[in-house]
N, C-alpha and C positions, 0 to 999 in steps of 0.2 A: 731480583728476578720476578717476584710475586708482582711487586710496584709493576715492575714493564710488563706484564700479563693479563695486568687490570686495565692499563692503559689501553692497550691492545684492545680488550675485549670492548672496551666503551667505546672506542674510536667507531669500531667495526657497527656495534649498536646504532650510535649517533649519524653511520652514515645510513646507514637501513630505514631510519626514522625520517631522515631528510631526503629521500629516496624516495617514501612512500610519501611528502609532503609536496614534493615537486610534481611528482605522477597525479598526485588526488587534486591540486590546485590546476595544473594545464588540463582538465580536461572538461574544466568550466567553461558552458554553452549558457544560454537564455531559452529558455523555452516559450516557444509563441504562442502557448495557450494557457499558460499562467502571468508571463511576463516575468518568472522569478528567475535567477542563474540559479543552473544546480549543476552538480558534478556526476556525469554518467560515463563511461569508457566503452558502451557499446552501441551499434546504429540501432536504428529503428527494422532493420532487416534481421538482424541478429534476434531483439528483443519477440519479433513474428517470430522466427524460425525456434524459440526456445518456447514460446509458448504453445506451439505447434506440439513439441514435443515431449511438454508434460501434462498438454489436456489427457491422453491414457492414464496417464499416473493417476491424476487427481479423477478421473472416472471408476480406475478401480478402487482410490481410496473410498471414495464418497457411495458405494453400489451401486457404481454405474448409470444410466440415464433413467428417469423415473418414467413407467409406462406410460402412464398418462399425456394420450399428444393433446390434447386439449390444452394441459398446460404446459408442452412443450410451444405450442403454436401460439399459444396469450406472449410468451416471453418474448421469444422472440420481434414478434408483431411488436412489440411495445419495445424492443430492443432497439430494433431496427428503426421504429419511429424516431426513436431517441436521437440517436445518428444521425439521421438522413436530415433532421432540422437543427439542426445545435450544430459548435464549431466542432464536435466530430467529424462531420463530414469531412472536413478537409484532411486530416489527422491521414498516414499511409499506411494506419491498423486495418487488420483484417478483423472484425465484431461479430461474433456468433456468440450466440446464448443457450444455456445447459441449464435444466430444470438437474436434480441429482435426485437419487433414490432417498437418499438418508433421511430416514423418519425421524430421528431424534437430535439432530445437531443442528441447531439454530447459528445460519452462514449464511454469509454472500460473498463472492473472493473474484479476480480477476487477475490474472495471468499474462505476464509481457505479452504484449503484441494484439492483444483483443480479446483472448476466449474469459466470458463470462459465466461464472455460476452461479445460481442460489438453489440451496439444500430445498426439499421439502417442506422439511422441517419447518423452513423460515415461510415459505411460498403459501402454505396453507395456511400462516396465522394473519396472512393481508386481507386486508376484506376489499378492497377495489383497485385496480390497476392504478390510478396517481399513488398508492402506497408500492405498487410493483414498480413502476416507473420509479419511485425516488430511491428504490433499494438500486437497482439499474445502473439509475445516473451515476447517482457515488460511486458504481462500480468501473464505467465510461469514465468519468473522473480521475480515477486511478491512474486508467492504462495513459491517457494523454496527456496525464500528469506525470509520468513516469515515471513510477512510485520503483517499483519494482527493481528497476536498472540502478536509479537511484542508491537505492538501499545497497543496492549489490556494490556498487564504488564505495558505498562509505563499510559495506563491512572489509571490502578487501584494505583500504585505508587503514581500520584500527587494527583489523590483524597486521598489519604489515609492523604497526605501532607494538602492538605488544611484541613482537618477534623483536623487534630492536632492544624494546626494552627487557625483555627475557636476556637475551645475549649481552648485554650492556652491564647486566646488574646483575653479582649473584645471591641480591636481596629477594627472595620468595614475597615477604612482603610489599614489596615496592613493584614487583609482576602482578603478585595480586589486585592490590591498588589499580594498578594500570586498565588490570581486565574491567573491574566493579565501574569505573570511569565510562570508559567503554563501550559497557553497555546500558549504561543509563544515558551517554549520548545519543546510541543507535535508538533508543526508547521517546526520545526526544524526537527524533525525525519523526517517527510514527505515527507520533500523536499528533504531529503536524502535517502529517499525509493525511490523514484520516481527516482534520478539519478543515484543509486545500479539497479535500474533493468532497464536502459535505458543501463547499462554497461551487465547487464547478457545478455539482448536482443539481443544486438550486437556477443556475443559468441555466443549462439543460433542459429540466423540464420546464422553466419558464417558455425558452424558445422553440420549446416543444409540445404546449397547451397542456400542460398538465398543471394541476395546482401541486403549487412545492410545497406549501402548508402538509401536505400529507409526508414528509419526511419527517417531522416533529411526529405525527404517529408511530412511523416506526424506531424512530430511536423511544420509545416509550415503549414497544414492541420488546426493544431489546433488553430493554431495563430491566423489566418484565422478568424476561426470560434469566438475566442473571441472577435477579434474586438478592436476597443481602449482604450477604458473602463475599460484593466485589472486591476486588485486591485495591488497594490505595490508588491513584490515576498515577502516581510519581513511577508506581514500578510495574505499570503496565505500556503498552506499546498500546490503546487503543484509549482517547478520553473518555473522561464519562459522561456519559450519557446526559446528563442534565448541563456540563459545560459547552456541548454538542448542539443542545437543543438554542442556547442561547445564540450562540453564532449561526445559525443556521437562520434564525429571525430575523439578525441584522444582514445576511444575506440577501433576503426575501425583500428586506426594505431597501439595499441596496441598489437590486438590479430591477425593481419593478419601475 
């Protein structure tokens, strides 16, 4: 009876897993501003429509919009620049840009479908717009790289994975295992998001007259700002900084 029960439960596993491998593989497109396939399960209307609806959120996370229109007006102008000459344009993102209040957290984030932020924090330690511009781009980079949606298929992907294997197995350690996998894969995409749009960034502001040399500033900026402390790159979602800086050269030599 236990034998037929065990079976049972692995069958059931086993098809939950192959469930979530068939759903995550069919929903591989090409993206025409990378030229990579990646696996996303929602439109580019959806991705607008949700970014729409957690610019509040992340306003009232961040205190809201910084009073300062002067540099709400540099961003944007420089946002907009950004767009209006690079293969953003064509992209069916809706791009507005948000200066944030937050004096003390050194960010810059973007949000399916177009809304762009950077904290204060980060905005007043740029000393010239090609250093605004290259936080920007990466930011641009992102949404039309569709980081965002991206990630979101491959998390519902490994959840879908470990629920199989949760049910399949009634080894804690082998769920275990499953998750720590998991999420050192999801940490792997990231790190590779973050260097696809350290590469878009650079075409951007090239096609956009800005010198991309000034991104090697702010990831220097950022280093800065972490300090010695960083966590290992293996078990962060973001490279480091000094791996960053080098691909971002061969970039510059690339598309010049």
């Amino acid at each position: 009876m236990r034998i037929g029960k065990n079976l049972l439960r692995l069958g059931i596993g086993a098809a939950i897993v192959i469930f979530g491998i068939i759903k995550f593989c069919s929903s591989a497109e090409e993206n025409p501003y990378t030229g990579e396939t990646q696996y996303v399960d929602i439109t580019a209307e959806e991705e607008i429509a949700l970014g729409a609806q957690s610019t509040p959120i992340m306003l009232d996370e961040y205190g809201g919009l910084h009073p300062d229109n002067e540099a709400q007006q540099t961003v944007r102008e420089v946002g907009q620049k950004l767009v209006q000459n690079s293969i953003a344009s064509s992209a069916p993102y809706e791009f507005k840009f948000y200066v944030l209040s937050d004096p003390k957290t050194i960010n810059a984030f973007a949000l399916p479908g177009g809304p762009v932020f950077i904290t204060y924090a980060l905005y007043s330690r740029l000393q010239n717009e090609d250093q605004l511009a290259g936080v920007l781009a990466h930011e641009i980079g992102q949404v039309i790289g569709r980081h965002s949606a991206e990630r979101m298929a491959q998390q519902g992907f490994t959840n879908t994975v470990l629920t199989g294997v949760a049910i399949g197995s009634d080894s804690h350690e082998a769920t275990q295992a499953a998750a720590v996998f998991a999420n050192l894969v999801n940490m792997k995409y990231g790190r590779g998001d973050e260097l696809e749009s350290d590469n878009l960034g650079v075409k951007i502001m090239l096609d956009s007259g800005f010198e991309p040399e000034a991104l090697i500033r702010v990831m220097e900026i950022l280093k800065e700002a972490a300090g010695p402390n960083r966590v290992p790159e293996f078990q962060s979602t973001h490279p480091d900084p000094e791996n960053r800086i080098e691909k971002i050269r061969e970039a510059i030599e690339h598309y010049r």
